[in-house]
N, C-alpha and C positions, 0 to 999 in steps of 0.2 A: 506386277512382275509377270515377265514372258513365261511361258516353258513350253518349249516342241510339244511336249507329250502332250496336252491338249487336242494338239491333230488326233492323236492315235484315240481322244475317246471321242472322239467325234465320229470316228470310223466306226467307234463302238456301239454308239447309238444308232448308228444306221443300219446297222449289218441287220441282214434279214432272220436271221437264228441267232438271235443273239443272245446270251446268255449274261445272270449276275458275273460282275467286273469283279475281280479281289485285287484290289491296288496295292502293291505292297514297297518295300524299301527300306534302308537301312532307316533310327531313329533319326527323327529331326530332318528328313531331305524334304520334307513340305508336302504330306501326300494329302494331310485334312484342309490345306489351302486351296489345293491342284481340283481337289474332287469339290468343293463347294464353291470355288471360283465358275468352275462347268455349270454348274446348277445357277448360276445366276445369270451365266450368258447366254445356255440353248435350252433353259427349260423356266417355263411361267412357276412355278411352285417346287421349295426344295425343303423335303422332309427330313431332317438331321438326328438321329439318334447318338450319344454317346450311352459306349456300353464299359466306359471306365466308371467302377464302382454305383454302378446302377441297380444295386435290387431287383427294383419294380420291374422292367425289362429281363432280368437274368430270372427271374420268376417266367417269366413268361414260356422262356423256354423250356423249363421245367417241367411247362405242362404241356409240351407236345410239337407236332410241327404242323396244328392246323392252321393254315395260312389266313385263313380270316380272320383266325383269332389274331394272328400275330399282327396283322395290318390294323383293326380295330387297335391293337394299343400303339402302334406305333402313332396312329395318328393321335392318340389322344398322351403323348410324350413328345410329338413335335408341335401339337398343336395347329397342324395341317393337313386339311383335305385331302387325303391320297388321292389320285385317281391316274390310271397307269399312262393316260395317253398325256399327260403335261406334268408330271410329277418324279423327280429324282428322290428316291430313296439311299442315305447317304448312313452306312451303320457305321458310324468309326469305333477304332481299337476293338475292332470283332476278335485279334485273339484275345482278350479278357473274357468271352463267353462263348466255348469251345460248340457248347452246340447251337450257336448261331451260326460260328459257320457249316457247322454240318447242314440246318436251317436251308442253304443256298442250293442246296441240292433239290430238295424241296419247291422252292422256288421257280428254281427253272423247270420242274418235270409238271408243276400244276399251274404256275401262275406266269406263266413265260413274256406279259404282257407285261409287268413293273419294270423300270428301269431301276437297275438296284446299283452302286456300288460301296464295297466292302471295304475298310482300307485298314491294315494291319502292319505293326512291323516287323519286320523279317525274324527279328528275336523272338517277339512272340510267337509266330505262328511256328516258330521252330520246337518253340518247346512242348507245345501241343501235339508233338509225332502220332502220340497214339489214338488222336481222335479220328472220327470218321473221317477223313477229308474229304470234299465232295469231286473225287478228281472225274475228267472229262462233263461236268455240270458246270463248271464256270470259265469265264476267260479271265486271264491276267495279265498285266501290266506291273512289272518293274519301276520304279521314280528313281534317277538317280541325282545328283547333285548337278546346279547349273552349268552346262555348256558354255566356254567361251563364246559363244554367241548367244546367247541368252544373260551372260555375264555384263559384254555389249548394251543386250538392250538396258536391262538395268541401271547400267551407269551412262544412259541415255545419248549413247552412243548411236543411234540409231543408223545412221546413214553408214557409218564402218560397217553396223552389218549387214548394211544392204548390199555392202562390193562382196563380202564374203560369202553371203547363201545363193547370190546372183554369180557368184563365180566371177566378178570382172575383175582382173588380173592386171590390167595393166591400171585400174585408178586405186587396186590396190597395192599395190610397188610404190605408187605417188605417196600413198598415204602410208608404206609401210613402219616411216620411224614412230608414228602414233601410235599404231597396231602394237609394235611391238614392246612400247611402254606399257600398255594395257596388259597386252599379255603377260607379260614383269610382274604388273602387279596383281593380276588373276593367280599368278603361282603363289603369292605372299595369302592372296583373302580366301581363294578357293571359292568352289560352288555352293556351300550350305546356305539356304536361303535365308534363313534370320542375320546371318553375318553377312553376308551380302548386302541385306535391307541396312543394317544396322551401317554400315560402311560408305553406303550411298548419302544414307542422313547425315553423317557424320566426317567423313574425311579422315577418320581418327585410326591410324594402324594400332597404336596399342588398344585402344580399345578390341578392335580383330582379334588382336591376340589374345586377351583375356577372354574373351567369347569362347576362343579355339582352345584355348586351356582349359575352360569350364566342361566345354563339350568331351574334352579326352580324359579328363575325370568320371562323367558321368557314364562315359564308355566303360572305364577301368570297374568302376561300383557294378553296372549288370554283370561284366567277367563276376566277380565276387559274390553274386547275390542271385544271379539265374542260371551260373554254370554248375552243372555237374562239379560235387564238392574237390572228387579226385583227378580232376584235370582244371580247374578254375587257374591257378598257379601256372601251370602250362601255359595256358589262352593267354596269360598276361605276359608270360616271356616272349613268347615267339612275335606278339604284337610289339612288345617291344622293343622287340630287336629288329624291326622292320626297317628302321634308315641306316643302318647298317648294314643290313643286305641288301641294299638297294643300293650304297656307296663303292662299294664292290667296282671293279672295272669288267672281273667276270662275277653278273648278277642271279647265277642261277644260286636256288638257294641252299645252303646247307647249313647244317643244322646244328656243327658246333661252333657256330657264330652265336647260339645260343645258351649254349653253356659249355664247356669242356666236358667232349665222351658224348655229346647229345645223339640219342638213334632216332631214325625215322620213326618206327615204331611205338618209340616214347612220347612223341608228337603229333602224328598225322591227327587223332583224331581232335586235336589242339586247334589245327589249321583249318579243319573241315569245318568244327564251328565258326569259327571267323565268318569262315565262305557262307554258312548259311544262313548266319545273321546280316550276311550283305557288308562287311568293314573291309573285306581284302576280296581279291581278286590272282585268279592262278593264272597265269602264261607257260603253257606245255612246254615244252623241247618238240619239235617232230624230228623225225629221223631222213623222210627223205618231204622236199615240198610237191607232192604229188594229190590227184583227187582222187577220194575224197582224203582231207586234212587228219580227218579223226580218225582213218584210217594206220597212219604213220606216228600217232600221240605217243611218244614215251612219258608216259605214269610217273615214273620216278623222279624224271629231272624235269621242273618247274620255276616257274619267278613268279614273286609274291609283289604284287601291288597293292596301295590303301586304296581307298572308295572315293578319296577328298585329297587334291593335292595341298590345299591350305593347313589340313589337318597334319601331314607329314614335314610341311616345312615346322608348323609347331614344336613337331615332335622331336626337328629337328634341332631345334630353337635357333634359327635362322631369321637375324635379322632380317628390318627391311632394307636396309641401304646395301648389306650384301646381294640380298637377291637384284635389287635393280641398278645399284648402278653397277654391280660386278667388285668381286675380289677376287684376291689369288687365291686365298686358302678354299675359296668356294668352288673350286676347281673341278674336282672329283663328283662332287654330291651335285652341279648344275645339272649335269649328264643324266642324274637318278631322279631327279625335279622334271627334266623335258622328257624322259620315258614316261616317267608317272603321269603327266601330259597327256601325251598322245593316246595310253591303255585307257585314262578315262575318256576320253573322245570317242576313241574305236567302240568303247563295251557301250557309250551312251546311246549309240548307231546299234547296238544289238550285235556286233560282229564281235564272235569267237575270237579270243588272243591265245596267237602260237608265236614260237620263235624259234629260230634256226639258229644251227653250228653245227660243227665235228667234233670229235671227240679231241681230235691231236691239230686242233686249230684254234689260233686265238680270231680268226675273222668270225664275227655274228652278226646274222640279221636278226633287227629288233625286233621286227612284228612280222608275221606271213601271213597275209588274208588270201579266204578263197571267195571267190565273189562268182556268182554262176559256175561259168565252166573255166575261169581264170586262178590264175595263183600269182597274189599282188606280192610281191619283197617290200618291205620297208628300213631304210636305214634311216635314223635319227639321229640329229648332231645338234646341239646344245645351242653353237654360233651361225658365225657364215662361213664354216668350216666345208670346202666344196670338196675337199678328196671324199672318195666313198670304194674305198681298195674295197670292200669285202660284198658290197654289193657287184661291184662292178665283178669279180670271182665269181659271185652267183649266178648275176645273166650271162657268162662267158659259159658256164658251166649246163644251167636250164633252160636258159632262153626265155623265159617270160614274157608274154607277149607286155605288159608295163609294169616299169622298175621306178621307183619312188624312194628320193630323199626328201627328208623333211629338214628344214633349216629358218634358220632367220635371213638367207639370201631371199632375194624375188624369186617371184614364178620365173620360171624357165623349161622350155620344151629343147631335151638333148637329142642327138639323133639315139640314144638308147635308155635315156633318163630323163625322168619329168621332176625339177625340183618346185616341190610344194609348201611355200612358207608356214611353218607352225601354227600360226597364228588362222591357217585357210584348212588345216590339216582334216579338222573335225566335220565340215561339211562337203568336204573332197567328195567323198563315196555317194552322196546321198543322191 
């Protein structure tokens, strides 16, 4: 199995100051895969520690942060020859042993020559707030869930995605009724890479399903078992009222969609765990779309995305024949499916999600990137739905030097709009 992020530790290993990696990610998006699959292709020797329920190791720590000492046992726990110039050091589930990762700081300031990486999930390392972190000693890396193009290669599509990351547009429109079966059913499997593998072997959507069921259980038990006892119950509402606010035709969120009388106050810090366990994702309001972005961010008014669009059709319990061949009742929530789309595309590329409106206006753009010294509008439409009144309001209004709708239409270049098949939407920017 592909994944982009391989580039970026490649970059990582070269960088001339290069610091221990801390890989981190929501559970389950593949980071102990990502980090030992690297170690087998750019490095002769890969030293693997797990630090889930290891004693011998968590002792180690105990006694200190002298780095020989910790290398001497590491080697004699992998069973492998450390030596820095051919050797990956691979510590998984570093948050189970809080002063490993403090350890990392150490590393980089005495032994700057190992290549280390850490890989942790976003939950663990979250609830670890109060250890030392070792911030400005490491670099980090995000993993998030397979890209449609990465989906592609998987289901060894290979050649579709060679029109798409090559950008050729017009043998992509040839092939777009393909495309856009696939992408049909990427919104049904989503990016999680055991469901993906499992999908590929198999051909089996119910099976998908029950994967995707297991896994939003296994979500629902950490809320229960690692959250803060007096907001656990929270964390679980607002999660699960996520395809409900995402059904919405106006999707900003509020918050007595969650219960009747619900206050901000009563929740926010409900939502922020979410965000820093990595399950959801915020989309601001800006107020006007000027540079810099974060400049204009209104705080209060937000939209919640999940991490996994397969996980939310779940959630949704959204068959499969709805999602691909289309129904009427699936009308409303297609809309909330192809946003949920696009925001994991965008955040996979690393780009900040905002979005625009008025107060005393029902026209919204879905996404607003800043990209250099530009401010990209994006409007997003489910079919091959070509009106785009509220974009078109915005460049009349801003001027933007480029205006983007995403659609299941071909590429096409307007004299004031570039529409960008969905299905191309993700490797647009790069």
């Amino acid at each position: 199995m592909y994944r982009n992020s391989i580039n970026d530790l490649i970059k990582w290993k070269n960088k001339k100051n290069r610091k221990p990696l801390l890989l981190t990610g929501a559970r389950q998006v593949g980071k102990t895969w990502l980090a030992t699959e690297f170690g087998r292709l750019y490095f002769e020797k890969t030293a693997y520690i797990n630090m889930d329920n290891n004693k011998t190791i968590q002792d180690v720590f105990e006694q200190g942060y002298n780095i020989d000492h910790i290398i001497s046992a590491f080697k004699i726990e992998s069973g492998i020859n450390i030596t820095p110039d051919d050797t990956l050091i691979i510590i998984d589930e570093i948050q189970e042993v809080p002063k490993a990762l403090t350890s990392l700081k150490y590393f980089c300031e005495q032994a700057p020559e190992y290549s280390i990486i850490a890989t942790g999930s976003m939950l663990g390392i979250a609830l670890h707030e109060g250890t030392s972190f070792p911030v400005g000693k490491i670099n980090t890396l995000t993993l998030y869930p397979l890209t449609f193009y990465e989906y592609l290669l998987a289901r060894g599509k290979e050649e579709l995605a060679e029109l798409i990351i090559r950008k050729n547009y017009e043998l992509a429109n040839t092939f777009s009724s393909e495309l856009t079966i696939l992408l049909k059913e990427y919104y049904y499997v989503g990016g999680m890479p055991e469901i993906v593998q499992t999908f590929v072997e198999n051909m089996d959507y119910n099976e998908v399903r029950e994967l995707q069921n297991e896994l939003l259980s296994f979500y629902s038990n950490d809320f229960s078992k690692h959250a803060p006892a007096n907001i656990a119950e929270r964390i679980q509402m607002v999660w699960s009222a996520l395809p409900k606010q995402l059904s919405k035709e106006n999707k900003k969120f509020i918050y007595s969609l969650i219960r009747e009388g619900a206050r901000a106050k009563n929740y926010e810090v409900a939502i922020q765990w979410l965000i820093d366990i990595g399950l959801v994702r915020k989309c601001y309001r800006i107020s006007k779309p000027f540079i810099p972005l974060k400049s204009y961010i209104e705080l209060e008014n937000f939209k919640l995305y999940m991490f996994d669009i397969g996980l939310l059709s779940a959630m949704a319990e959204l068959d499969v024949h709805t999602i691909i061949e289309g129904n009427r009742i699936f009308v409303d929530f297609k809309g909330a499916l192809t946003e949920q789309y696009v925001a994991g595309e965008l955040a996979a590329k690393g780009l900040p999600l905002c979005y625009y409106s008025t107060p005393n206006s029902s026209g919204e753009i879905d996404f607003v990137l800043q990209k250099n010294s530009s401010i990209i509008p994006i409007e997003v439409k489910a079919e091959e739905n070509l009106k785009a009144k509220s974009l078109r309001a915005f460049r009349d209004k801003y001027t933007p030097e480029l205006s983007i709708r995403t659609s299941l239409s071909n590429y096409k270049e307007q004299d004031w709009m570039i529409n960008v098949p969905l299905y191309m939407i993700g490797e647009y920017f790069i």
